[in-house]
N, C-alpha and C positions, 0 to 999 in steps of 0.2 A: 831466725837462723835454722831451726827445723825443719820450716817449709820449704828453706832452699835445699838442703839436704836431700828431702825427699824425692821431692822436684829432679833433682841432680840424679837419686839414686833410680827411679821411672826413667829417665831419659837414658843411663847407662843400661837397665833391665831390655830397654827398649830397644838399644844398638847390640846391643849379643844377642838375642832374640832375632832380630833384623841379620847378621850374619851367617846366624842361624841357618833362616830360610833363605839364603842363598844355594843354600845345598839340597836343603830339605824342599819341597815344592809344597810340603802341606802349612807353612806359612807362608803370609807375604814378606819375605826377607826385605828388601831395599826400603816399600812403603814402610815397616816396623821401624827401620833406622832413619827415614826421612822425619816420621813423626817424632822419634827421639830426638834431633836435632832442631825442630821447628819449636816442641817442649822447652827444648833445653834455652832456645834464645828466646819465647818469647815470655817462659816462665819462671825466668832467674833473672835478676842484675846483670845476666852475660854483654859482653860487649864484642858477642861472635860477628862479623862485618856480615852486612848484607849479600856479599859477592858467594858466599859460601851457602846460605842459601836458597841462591840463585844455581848456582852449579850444580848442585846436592838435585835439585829438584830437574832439572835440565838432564842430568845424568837419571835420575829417577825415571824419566819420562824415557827418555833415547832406550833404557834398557826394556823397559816396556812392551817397547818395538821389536825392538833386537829377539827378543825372547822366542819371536815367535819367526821373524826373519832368516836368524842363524841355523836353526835346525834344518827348517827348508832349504837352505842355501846349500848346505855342508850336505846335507841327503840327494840335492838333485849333482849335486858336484861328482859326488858315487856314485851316479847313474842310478837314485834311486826316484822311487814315481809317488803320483800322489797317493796310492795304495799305503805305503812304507808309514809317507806321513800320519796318514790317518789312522794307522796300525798304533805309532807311536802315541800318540793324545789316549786313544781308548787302552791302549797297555799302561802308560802312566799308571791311569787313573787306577783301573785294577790292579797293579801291582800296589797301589796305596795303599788298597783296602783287603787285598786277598793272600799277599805274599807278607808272611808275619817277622818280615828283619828288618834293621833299621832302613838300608836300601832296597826295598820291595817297588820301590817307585822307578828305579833306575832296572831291575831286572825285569818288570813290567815292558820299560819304552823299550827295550831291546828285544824285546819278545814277539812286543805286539808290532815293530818295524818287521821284522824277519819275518811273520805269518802275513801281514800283510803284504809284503813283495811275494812272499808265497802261494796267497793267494790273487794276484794278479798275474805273474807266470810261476806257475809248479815247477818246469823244467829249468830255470834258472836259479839253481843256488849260490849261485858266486856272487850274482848280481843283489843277492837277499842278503849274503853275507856283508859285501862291500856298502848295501843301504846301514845295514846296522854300522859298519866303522864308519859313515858319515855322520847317522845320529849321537856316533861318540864324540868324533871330533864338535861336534855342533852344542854338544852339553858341555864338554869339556871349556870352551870359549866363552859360550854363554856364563857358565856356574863362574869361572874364573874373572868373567870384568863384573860380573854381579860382586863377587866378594871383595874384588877391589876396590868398587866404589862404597861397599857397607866398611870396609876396614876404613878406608880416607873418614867416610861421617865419625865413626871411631874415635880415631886418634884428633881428630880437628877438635869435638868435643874434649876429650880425654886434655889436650893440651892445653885447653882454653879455660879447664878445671885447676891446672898444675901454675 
């Protein structure tokens, strides 16, 4: 009885963790909660149906994609170019590592979008501004079906416990 406990308690550490980095980019949020729910059925008595996951990992995978599709999408949508993008990835990053607040990651991709449409034309700032509300709308979508599907591993576990 212990072990399942334990077992139980890694698998739930594992789904908040995983919603976590839904937001946070310096974990893998989704993989954290897919492995939580993989733990949770394959290393308890759970009788969580196979169908869950299949979906769970299906969704894991589709957001994978998305991650990197939606930004693009949402930045060329605002007229933004492949400068903005490439802005954003390298601002991420630095904003991880050099901007000391919780979201230093997010004032990074916004920075490094806006210099990068900057520096592909200087004389368009609207067009630098409208790249960065693209790459908001593009997080905002992103981070938002990311947390949706870490909250579903969640609660499916969480009910399966109850």
């Amino acid at each position: 009885m212990m072990e399942y406990g334990l077992i139980t308690l890694l698998c739930i550490i594992l789904l908040i963790l995983g919603m976590v980095g839904t937001i946070l980019p310096v974990l893998p949020g989704l993989l954290l909660s897919l492995c939580g729910v993989l733990i949770y059925k394959f290393g308890t008595d759970s009788d969580l149906s196979m169908v869950y996951i299949w979906i769970f990992s299906i969704l894991t995978l589709a957001s994978m994609v998305l991650n990197y599709v939606i930004p693009a999408k949402t930045n060329r949508k605002y007229g933004g170019t492949r400068w903005g993008s490439i802005g954003s990835v390298i601002g991420t990053l630095l904003g991880m590592f050099f901007i000391p607040v919780p979201f230093g990651f997010l004032i990074g991709m916004f920075l490094g979008v806006f210099v990068g449409e900057l520096l592909h034309d200087a004389s368009d700032k609207k067009k630098a501004f409208n790249s960065v509300k693209g790459a908001f709308v593009g997080f905002i979508f992103g981070t938002g079906f990311n947390f949706m599907v870490g909250l579903a591993m969640f609660l499916v576990v969480l009910i399966d416990i109850i």
